[in-house]
C-alpha positions as CSV (number, residue, x, y, z in Angstrom):
1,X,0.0,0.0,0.0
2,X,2.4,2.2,0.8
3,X,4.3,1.3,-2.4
4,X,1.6,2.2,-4.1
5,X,1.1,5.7,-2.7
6,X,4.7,6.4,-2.9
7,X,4.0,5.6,-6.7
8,X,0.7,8.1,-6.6
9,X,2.9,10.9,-4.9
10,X,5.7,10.6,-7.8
11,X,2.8,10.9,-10.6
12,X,1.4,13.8,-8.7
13,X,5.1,15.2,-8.7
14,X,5.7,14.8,-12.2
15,X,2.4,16.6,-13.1
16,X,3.4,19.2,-11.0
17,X,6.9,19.6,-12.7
18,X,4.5,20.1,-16.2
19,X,2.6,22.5,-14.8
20,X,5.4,24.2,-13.5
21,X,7.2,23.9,-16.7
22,X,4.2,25.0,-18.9
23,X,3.8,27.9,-16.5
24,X,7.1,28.9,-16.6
25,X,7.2,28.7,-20.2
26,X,3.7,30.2,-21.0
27,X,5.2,32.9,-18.4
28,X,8.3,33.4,-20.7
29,X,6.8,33.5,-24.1
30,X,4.3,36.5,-23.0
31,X,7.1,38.1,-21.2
32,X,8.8,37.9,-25.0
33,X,5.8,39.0,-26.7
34,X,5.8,41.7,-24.4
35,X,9.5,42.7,-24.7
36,X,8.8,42.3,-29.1
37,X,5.6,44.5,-28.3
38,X,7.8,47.2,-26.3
39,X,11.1,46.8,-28.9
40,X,8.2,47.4,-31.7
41,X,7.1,50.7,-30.0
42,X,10.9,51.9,-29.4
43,X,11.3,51.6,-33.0
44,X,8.5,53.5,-33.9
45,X,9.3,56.0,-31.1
46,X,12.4,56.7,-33.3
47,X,11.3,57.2,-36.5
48,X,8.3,59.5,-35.5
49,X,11.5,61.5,-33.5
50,X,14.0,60.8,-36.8
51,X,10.8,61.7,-38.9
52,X,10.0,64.7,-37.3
53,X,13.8,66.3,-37.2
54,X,13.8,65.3,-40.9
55,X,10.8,67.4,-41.7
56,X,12.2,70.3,-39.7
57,X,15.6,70.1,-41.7
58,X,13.9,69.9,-44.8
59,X,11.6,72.9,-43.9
60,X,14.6,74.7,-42.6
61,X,16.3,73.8,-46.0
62,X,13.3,75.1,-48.1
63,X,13.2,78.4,-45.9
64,X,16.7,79.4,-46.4
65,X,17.2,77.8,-50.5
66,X,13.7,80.5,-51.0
67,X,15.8,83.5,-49.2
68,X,18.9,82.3,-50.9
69,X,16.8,83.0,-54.4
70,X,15.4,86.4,-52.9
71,X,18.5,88.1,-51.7
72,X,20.5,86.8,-55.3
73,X,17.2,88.4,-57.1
74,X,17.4,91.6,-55.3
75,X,21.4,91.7,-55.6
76,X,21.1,91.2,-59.5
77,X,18.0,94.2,-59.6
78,X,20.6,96.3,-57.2
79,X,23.3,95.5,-59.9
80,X,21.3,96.2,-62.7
81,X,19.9,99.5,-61.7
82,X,23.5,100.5,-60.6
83,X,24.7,100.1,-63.7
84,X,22.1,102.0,-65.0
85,X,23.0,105.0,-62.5
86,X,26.0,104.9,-63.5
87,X,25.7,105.5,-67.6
88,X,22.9,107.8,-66.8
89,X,25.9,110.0,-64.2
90,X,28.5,109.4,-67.5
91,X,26.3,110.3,-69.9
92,X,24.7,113.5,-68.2
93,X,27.3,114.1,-65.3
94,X,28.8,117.5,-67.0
95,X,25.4,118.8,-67.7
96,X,26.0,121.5,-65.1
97,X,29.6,122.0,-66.0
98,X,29.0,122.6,-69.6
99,X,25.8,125.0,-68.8
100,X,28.5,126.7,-66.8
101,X,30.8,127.1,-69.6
102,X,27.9,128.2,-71.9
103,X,27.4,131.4,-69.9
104,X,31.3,132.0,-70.3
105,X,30.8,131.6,-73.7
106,X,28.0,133.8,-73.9
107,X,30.6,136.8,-72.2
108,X,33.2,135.8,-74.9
109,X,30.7,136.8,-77.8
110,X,29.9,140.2,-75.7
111,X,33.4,141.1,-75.6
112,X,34.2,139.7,-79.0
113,X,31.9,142.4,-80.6
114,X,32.2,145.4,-78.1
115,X,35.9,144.5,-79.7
116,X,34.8,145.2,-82.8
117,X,32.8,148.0,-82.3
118,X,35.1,149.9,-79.8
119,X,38.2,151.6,-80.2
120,X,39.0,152.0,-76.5
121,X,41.7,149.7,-75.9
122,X,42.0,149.5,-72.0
123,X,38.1,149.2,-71.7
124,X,38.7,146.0,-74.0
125,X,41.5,144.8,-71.8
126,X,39.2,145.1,-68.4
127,X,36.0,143.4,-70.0
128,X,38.6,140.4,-70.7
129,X,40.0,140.3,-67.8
130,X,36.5,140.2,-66.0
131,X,36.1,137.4,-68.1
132,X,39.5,135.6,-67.3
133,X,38.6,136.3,-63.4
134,X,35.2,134.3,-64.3
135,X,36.5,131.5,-66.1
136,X,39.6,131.1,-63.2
137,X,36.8,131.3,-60.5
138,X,34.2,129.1,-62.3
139,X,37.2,126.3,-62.4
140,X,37.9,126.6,-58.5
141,X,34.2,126.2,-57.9
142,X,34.4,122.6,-60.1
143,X,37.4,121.6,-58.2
144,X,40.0,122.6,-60.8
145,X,43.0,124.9,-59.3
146,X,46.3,125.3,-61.0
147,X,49.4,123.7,-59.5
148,X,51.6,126.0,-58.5
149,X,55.1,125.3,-60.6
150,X,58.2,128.2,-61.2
151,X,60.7,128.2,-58.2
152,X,59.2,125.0,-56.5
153,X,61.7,121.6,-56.4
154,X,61.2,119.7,-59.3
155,X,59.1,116.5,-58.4
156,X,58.6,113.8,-61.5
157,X,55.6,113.2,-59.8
158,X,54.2,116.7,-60.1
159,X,55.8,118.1,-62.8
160,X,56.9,117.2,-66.7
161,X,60.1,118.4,-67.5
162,X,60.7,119.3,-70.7
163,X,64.5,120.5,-70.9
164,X,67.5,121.5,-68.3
165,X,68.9,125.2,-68.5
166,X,72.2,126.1,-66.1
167,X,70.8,127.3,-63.2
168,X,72.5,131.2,-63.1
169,X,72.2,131.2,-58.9
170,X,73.0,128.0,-57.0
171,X,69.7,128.1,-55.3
172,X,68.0,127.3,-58.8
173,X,69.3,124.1,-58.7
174,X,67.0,121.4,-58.6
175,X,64.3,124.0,-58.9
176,X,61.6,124.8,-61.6
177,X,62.9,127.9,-63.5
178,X,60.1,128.4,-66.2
179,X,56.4,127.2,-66.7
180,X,55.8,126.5,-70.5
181,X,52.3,124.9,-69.8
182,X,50.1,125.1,-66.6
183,X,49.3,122.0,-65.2
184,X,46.2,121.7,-63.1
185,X,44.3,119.3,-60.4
186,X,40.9,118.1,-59.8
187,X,40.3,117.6,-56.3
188,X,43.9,116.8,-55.5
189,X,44.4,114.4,-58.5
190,X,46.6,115.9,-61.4
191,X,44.6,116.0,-64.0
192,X,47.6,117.8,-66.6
193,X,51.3,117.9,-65.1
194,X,52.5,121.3,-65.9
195,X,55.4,121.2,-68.4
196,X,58.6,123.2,-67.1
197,X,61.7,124.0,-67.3
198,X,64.2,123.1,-64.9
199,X,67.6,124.7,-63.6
200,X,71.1,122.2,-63.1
């Protein structure tokens, strides 16, 4: 009898073991299914997040390619009107200079006949040097002033020499002795290098 039971515990035992086993098992597999389950939503976690930064870059890329294309637009308008300006100053720049010179011309023809007409000699001589006066100050007012030349040191920068004379004082040396053209600047740039005559 006792046999017998010992038998009837070990089948109980074993069945036991099974349901343990199947448990443990049944246990594991939804514990896996739950780890897939979880690894499934991490992925997805990551591409919504990789997703979404990609949409932002691209938008971010669109943004500054369109405002790329506007500033390069504007530039090349800027550029084009510039240009523009530029012929229009060229072409019409001296308009004011040349009106100017018009009126000078106008005093020319004034003198030119009273010249004709008038025998007084030193009244001729004044009216022309009014006019000279006129013409000197209407080139001051544009910028234009005459460079000062005889007795300065010759500079090849400043002045064009056209010969050498011996100097007849010692002090002449070096120096400019005669001025055979006037030279003259434009706002400190030489515009025509007065041609002179230097002492050795």
């Amino acid at each position: 009898m006792k046999r017998g039971t010992g038998q009837h515990d070990s089948a109980k035992d074993s069945e036991k073991d099974i349901k343990d086993n199947l448990t443990e098992n049944s246990d594991n597999s939804a514990k896996e299914e739950v780890n897939k389950d979880s690894g499934k939503q991490e992925d997805i976690d990551e591409y919504t997040k990789l997703k979404s930064e990609y949409d932002e870059l691209q938008k971010s890329h669109e943004d500054l390619n369109d405002s790329f294309l506007r500033l390069n637009a504007e530039f090349d308008n800027f550029r084009k009107r510039t240009i523009k300006e530029k012929a229009e100053i060229i072409k019409n720049g001296g308009e004011r200079v040349l009106l100017n010179i018009i009126s000078l011309v106008d005093d020319f023809e004034r003198a030119l006949d009273s010249l004709h007409q008038s025998e007084d000699k030193d009244a001729m001589l004044e009216g022309m040097d009014l006019i000279y006066s006129k013409f000197i100050s209407f080139l001051k007012q544009n910028g234009v002033e005459e460079i000062e030349s005889v007795g300065m040191p010759f500079d090849a920068d400043t002045f064009e020499a056209v010969t050498t004379v011996p100097a007849q004082d010692e002090s002449q040396k070096g120096k400019v002795i005669d001025c055979i053209q006037k030279g003259y600047k434009l706002n400190d740039k030489i515009i025509r290098f007065p041609k002179v005559v230097v002492g050795e």
